[in-house]
C-alpha positions in Angstrom: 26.3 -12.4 7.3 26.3 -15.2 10.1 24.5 -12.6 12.5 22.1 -11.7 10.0 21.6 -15.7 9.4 21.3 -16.2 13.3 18.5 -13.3 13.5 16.5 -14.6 11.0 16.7 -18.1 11.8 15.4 -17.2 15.7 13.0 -15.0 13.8 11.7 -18.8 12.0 11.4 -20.2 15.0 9.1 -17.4 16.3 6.8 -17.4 13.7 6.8 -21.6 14.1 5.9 -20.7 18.0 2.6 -18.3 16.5 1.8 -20.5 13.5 1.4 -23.8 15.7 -1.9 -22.8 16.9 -1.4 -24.9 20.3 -3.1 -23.3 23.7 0.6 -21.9 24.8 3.6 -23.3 26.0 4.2 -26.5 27.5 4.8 -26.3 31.9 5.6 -28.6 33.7 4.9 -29.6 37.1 7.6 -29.7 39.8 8.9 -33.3 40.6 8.1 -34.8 44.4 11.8 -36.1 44.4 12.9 -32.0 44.1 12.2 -29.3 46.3 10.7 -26.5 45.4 12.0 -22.7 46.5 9.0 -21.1 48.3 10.6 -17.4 46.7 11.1 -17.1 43.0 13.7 -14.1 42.7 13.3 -12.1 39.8 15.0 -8.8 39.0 14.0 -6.1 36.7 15.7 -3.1 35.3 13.9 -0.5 37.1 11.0 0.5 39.8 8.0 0.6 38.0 6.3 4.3 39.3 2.7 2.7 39.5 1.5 -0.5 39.7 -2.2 1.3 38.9 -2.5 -1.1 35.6 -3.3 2.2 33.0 -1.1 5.1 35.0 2.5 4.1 33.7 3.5 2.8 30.1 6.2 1.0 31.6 7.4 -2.8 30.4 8.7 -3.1 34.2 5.6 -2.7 35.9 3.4 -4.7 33.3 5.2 -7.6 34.1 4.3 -7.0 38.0 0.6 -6.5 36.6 0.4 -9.0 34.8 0.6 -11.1 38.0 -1.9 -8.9 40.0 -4.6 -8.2 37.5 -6.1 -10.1 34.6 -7.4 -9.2 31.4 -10.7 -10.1 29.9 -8.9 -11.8 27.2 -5.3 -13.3 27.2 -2.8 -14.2 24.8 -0.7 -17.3 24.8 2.8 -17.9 23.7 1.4 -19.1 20.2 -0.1 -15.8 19.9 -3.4 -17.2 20.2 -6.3 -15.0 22.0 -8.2 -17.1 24.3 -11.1 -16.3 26.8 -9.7 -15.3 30.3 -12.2 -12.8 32.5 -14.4 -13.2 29.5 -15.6 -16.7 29.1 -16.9 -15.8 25.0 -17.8 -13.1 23.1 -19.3 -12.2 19.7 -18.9 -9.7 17.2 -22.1 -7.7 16.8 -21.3 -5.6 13.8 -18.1 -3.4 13.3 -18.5 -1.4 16.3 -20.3 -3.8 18.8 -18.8 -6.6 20.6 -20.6 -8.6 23.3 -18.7 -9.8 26.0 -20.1 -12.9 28.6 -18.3 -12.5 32.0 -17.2 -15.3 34.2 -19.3 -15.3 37.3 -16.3 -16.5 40.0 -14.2 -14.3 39.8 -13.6 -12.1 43.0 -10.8 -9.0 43.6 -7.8 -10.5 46.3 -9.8 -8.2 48.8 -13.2 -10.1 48.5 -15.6 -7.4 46.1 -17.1 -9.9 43.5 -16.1 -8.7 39.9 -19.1 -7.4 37.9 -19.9 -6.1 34.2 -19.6 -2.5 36.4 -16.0 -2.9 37.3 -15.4 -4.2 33.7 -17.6 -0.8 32.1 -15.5 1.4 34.6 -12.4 0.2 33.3 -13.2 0.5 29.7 -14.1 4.4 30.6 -11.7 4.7 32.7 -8.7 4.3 30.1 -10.3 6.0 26.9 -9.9 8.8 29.7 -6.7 9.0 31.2 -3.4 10.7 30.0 -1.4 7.5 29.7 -3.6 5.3 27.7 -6.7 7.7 25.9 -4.3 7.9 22.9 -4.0 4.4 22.8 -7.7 3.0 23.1 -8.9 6.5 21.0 -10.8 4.0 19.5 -12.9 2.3 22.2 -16.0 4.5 22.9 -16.4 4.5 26.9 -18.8 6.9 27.1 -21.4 4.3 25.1 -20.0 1.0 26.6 -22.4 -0.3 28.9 -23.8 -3.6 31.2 -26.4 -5.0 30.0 -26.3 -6.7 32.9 -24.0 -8.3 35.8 -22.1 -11.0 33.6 -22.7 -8.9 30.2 -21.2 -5.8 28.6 -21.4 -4.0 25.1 -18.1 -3.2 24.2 -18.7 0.2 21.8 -15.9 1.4 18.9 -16.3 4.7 17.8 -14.9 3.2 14.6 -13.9 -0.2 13.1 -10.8 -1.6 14.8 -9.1 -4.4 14.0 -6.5 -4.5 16.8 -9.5 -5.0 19.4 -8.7 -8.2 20.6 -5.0 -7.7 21.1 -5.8 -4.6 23.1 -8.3 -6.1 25.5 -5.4 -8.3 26.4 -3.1 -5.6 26.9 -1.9 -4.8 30.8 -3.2 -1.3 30.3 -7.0 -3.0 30.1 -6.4 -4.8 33.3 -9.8 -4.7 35.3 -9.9 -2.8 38.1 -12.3 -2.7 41.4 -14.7 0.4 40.4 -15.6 1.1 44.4 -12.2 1.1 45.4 -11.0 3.2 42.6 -13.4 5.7 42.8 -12.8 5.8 46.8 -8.9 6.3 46.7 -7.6 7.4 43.2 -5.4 6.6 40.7 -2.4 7.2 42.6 -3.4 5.6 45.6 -4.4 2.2 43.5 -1.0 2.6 42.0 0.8 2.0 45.3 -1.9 -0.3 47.1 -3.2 -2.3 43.9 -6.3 -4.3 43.9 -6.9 -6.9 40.9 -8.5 -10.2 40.4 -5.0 -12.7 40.0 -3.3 -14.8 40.8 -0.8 -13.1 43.2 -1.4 -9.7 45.5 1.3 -7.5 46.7 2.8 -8.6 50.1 5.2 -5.4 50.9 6.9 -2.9 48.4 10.1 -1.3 49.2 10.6 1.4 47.4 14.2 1.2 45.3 14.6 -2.1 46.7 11.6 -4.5 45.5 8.2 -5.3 45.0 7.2 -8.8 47.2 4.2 -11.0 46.1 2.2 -13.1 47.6 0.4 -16.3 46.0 -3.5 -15.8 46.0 -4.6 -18.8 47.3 -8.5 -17.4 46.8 -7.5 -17.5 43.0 -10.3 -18.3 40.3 -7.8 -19.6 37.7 -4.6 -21.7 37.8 -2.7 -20.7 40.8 0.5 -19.5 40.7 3.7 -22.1 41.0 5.7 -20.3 43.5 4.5 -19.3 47.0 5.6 -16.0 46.7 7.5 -13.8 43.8 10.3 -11.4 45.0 10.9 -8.6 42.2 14.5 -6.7 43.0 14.9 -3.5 41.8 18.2 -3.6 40.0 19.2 -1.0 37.3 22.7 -1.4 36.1 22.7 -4.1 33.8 26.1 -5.4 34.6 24.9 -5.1 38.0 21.9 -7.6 37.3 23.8 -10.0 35.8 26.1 -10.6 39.2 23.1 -10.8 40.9 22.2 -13.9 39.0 25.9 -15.2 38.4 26.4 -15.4 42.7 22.9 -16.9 43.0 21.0 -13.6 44.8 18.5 -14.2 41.9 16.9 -16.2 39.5 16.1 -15.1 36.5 18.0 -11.5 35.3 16.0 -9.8 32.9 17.7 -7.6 30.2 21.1 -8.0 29.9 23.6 -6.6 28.2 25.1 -8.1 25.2 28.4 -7.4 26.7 27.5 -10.0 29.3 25.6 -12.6 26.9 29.0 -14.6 26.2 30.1 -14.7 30.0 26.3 -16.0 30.7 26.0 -18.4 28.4 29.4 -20.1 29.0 28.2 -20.7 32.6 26.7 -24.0 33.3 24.8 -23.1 36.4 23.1 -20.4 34.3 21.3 -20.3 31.2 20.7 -17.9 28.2 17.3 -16.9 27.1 17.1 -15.0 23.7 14.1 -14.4 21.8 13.5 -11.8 18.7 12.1 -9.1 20.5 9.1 -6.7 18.9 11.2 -3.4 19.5 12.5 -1.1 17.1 15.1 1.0 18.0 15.2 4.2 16.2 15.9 8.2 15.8 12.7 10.2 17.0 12.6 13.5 14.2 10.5 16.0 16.1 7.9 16.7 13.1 6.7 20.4 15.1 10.3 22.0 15.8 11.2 24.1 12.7 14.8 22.4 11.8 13.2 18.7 11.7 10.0 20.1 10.1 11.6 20.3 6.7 11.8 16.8 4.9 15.1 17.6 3.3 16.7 17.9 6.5 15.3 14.9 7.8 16.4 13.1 4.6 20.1 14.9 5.6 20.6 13.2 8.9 18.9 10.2 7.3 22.1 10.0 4.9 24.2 10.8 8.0 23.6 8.1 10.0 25.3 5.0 9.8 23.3 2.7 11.2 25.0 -0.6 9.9 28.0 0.4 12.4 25.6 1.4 14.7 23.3 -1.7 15.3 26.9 -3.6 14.8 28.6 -2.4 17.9 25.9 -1.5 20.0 23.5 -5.1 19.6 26.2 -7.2 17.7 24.7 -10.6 16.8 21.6 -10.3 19.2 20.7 -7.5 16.7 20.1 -6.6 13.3 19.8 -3.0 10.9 16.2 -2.0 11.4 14.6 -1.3 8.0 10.8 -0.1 9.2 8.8 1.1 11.6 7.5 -2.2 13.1 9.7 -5.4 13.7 10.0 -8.8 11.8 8.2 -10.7 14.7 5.0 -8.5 14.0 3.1 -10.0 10.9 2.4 -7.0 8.8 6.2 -5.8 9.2 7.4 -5.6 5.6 10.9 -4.6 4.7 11.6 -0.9 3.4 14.4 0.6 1.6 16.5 2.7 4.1 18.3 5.9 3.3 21.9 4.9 2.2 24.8 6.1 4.4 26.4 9.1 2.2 27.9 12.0 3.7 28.0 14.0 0.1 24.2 13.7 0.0 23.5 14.7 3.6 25.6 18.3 3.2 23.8 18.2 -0.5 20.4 18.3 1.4 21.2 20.7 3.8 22.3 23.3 1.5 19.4 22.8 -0.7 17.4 23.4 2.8 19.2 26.6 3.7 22.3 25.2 5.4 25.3 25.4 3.6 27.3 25.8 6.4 26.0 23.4 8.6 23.2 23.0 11.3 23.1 22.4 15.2 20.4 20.4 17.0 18.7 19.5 19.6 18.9 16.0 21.5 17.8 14.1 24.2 18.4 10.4 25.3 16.8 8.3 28.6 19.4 6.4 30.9 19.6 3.1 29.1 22.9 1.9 28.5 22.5 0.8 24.6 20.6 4.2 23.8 23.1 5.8 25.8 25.9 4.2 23.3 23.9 4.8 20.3 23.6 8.7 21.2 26.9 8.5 22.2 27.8 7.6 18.4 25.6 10.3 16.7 27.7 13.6 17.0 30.5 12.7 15.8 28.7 10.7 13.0 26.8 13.8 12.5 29.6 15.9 12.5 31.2 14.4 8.8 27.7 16.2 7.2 28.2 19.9 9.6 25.7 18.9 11.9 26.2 19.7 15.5 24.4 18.2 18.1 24.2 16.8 22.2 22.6 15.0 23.5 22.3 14.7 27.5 21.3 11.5 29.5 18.3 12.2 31.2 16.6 9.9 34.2 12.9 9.3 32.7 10.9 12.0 34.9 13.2 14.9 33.0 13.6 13.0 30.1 9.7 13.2 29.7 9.8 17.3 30.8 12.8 18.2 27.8 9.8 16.3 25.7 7.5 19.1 26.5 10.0 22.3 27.0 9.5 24.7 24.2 8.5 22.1 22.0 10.7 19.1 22.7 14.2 18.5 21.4 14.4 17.8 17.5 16.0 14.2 18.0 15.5 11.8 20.4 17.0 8.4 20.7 14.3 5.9 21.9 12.4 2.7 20.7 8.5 1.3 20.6 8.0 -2.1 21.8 4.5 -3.5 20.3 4.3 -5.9 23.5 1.0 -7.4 22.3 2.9 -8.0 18.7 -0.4 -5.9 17.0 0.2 -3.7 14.0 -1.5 -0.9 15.2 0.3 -1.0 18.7 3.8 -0.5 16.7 2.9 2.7 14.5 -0.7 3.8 15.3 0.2 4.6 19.2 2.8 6.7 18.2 2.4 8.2 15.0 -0.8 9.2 14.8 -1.8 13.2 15.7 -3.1 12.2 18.7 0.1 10.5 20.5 1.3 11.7 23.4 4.6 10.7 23.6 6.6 13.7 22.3 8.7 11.4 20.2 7.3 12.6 16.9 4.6 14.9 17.3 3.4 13.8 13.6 1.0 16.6 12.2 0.6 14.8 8.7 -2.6 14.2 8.0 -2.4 11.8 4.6 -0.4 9.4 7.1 -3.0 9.5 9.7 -5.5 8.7 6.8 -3.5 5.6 6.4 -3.1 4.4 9.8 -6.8 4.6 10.2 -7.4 2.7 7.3 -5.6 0.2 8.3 -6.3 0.0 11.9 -9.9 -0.8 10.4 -9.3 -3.6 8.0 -10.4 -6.9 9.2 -9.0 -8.7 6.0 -5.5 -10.1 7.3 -4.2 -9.8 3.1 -5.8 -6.1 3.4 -4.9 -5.2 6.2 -0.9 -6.1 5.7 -1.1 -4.2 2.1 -2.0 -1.3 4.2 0.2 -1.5 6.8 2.9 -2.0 4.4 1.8 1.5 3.1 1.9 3.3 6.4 5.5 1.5 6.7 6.8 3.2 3.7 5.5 6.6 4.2 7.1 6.8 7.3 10.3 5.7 5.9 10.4 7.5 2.8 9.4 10.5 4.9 12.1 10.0 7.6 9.9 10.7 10.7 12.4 8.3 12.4 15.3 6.8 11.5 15.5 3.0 12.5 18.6 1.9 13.7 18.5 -1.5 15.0 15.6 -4.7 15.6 16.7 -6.4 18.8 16.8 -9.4 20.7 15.4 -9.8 24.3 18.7 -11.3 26.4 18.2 -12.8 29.5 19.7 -15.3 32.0 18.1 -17.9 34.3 19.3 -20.6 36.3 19.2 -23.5 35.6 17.4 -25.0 38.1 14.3 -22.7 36.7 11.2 -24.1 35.4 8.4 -22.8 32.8 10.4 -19.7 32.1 9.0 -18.6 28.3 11.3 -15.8 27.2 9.4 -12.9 25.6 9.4 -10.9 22.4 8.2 -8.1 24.8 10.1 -8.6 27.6 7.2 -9.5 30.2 7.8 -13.1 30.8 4.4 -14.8 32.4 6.0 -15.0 36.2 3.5 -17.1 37.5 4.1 -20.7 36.0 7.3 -20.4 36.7 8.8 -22.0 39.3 12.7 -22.7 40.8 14.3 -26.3 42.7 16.6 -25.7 45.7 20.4 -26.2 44.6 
């Protein structure tokens, strides 16, 4: 009871944060009496594989983006959408929006930024693998300049979830002549944007170096230069910020949480996060096809013990497909855990004798405990399964092999805290992310319907539809909402801790010791 007090009372504090309405969180500036560190050390979980702002989906290189590239619109701590490339805009109907460019804003290597760049980029990501399924709604093709400072943002359909996506790393503007000259791939390791740092040297395994961009049309950044390490074992992380070879440790273990927050040279930095942690249910293999199986390893799964001993009190039983820090989450009813039922169900489905699956589970040490958990949990109902440990390039690959595996343990993180970002990107028919493969066509119906309701009392009835057809139907079983852990020292300033896990690096700065 006192975790699930602690959970929601951080989860009160982060809707306090969104319903202040302020213009973001309060920085500070550093005091003359202090000195500054010219190097803020920062280090992430792994290498992002691009740092071309729509080729990866990956949380680790969106927080690198975020300091190269800017978005035409931004969003503050307060969850507030504000003007950023875009100085205004207006809605012309339900499929129009007019956006006014700034007119001083210039790429780091001198190509002024025009309504061009800005059209490109639009295109450009309603087009590519990683991020067509996502912005399916934003019509490319028919977005145009009207001219230099003006473009015509064109829906093939009303979306709410516009705004939220046009602040979105994945929208990061990119230089049209450059693109078009070297490639995706070539922009991934050699990036060009419009902020407030630019990549000095990248070491591949090692880290990713920035350098301030003094040329900088905004606020410029509050460390001369931003060193990201490269450091994948958690454990590992947090010694690299308890003997001072960084400064801020993002994502660490729970396991380490106590030890870090007892230290008084460092500092613990929680926040509700807006992941859910769940079982995938591959909807096209024949085994998870079948709702009363599903419903079986539903009833199987204790996810009470789970969440307990994998997140302990920086987590909490996840009961829908979207977390509490997004505001149309709404509480479902979960499948009870009941052994009886789950060998019930798979008789009635054909197997009275038991069943044996397929699984598959990315290197992540919390995932790796949870699918660690799941066969012998499984095992009480007859249900056989492994499931390996993949690194992310073949974890992708057993995704796509004869039609996936029929579990996988994974998670969605709605980093802009939208709606549509938490189910609509990855259970609609047209996802890409071989989690669910959903083929259900009344749940698309709802989706859309939602994804199209402007009314914020409308639009959360909805949601709260699509949240309990995916529950009641099992296409995932959600096992735990989290909390973002990381560490700091204590001689950091203006570090904001994240629900998505891509804390705003540049207004943060560190003192010397």
């Amino acid at each position: 009871m006192k975790k699930i007090i602690s959970f929601l009372m951080a989860l009160v504090m982060l809707f306090s944060l969104a319903a202040c309405g302020s213009d973001g969180g309060t920085t500070t500036k550093a005091n003359e009496d202090r000195k500054v560190k010219e190097t803020l050390t920062v280090t992430i979980s792994g290498e992002p594989t691009s740092l071309c702002p729509h080729a990866v989906g990956q949380l680790n290189a969106y927080i690198v983006d975020f300091c190269l590239y800017d978005t035409l619109l931004k969003k503050d701590s307060s969850g507030k959408i504000s003007a950023n490339l875009a100085t205004s805009w207006e809605q012309v109907d339900d499929t129009h929006i007019r956006l006014h460019l700034r007119d001083d804003v210039k790429f780091s290597n001198g190509d002024k930024m025009t309504a061009e760049d800005v059209v490109f980029t639009i295109k450009t990501i309603t087009e590519h693998a990683t991020t067509k399924s996502t912005y399916a709604r934003f019509d490319g093709e028919n977005t145009k300049a009207e001219d230099d400072k003006t473009v015509l943002l064109v829906l093939k359909q009303p979306f709410a979830a516009v705004y939220d996506f046009l602040t979105h790393p994945y929208s990061s503007i990119i230089d049209k002549k450059v693109y078009e000259a070297v490639g995706a791939d070539k922009y991934g390791q050699e990036p060009l944007g419009t902020g407030p740092y630019v990549m000095e040297k990248w070491t591949s395994g090692s880290n990713i170096l920035l350098k301030r961009n003094d040329n900088y049309w905004g606020e410029k950044g509050n460390s001369a230069y931003i060193n990201v390490k490269i450091i994948a074992e958690q454990s590992n992380r947090f010694m690299e910020l308890e003997t001072g070879g960084t400064d801020i440790a993002l994502s660490i273990s729970t396991n380490d949480a106590k030890r870090l927050a007892e230290d008084k040279n460092l500092e613990l930095k929680t926040v509700p996060s807006y992941q859910v942690v769940f079982i995938a249910l591959n909807q096209t293999k024949d085994e998870t096809s079948n709702l009363k199986i599903r419903q079986a390893l539903a009833h199987a799964t204790d996810t009470k013990q789970i969440a307990q001993l994998v997140y302990g009190e920086y987590g909490q039983v996840g009961d829908s497909a979207m977390a509490p820090g997004v505001p149309e989450y709404q509480s479902q009813t979960i499948y009870e855990y009941n052994v009886d039922k789950a060998k019930a169900l798979l008789a009635e489905a054909g197997y009275p004798n038991g069943i044996t699956l397929t699984g598959r589970v990315q290197t992540n040490a919390d995932f790796e405990k949870i699918a660690g958990m799941i066969p012998n949990m499984w095992a009480k109902a007859g249900i056989t399964i492994e499931i390996p440990v993949y690194d992310k390039a073949t974890y992708t690959e057993k995704g796509k092999e004869n039609g996936g595996t029929n579990i996988s343990v994974s998670s969605q993180n709605a980093t802009t805290g939208n709606a549509y970002q938490a189910v609509g990107t990855m259970f609609t028919t047209t996802a890409t992310n071989g989690l669910i493969n959903n083929r259900d066509e009344k749940l698309e119906d709802l989706i859309k319907a939602a994804g199209a309701e402007f009314n914020d009392a409308k639009r959360k009835e909805l949601y709260g539809e699509v949240q309990k057809y995916i529950i009641e139907n099992v296409m995932i079983i959600p096992v735990a909402f989290t909390m973002q852990v990381s560490g700091i020292s204590v001689n950091v300033q203006n570090y904001e801790a994240s629900p998505s896990n891509t804390p705003y690096l540049p207004q943060i700065f560190v003192y010397e010791k």
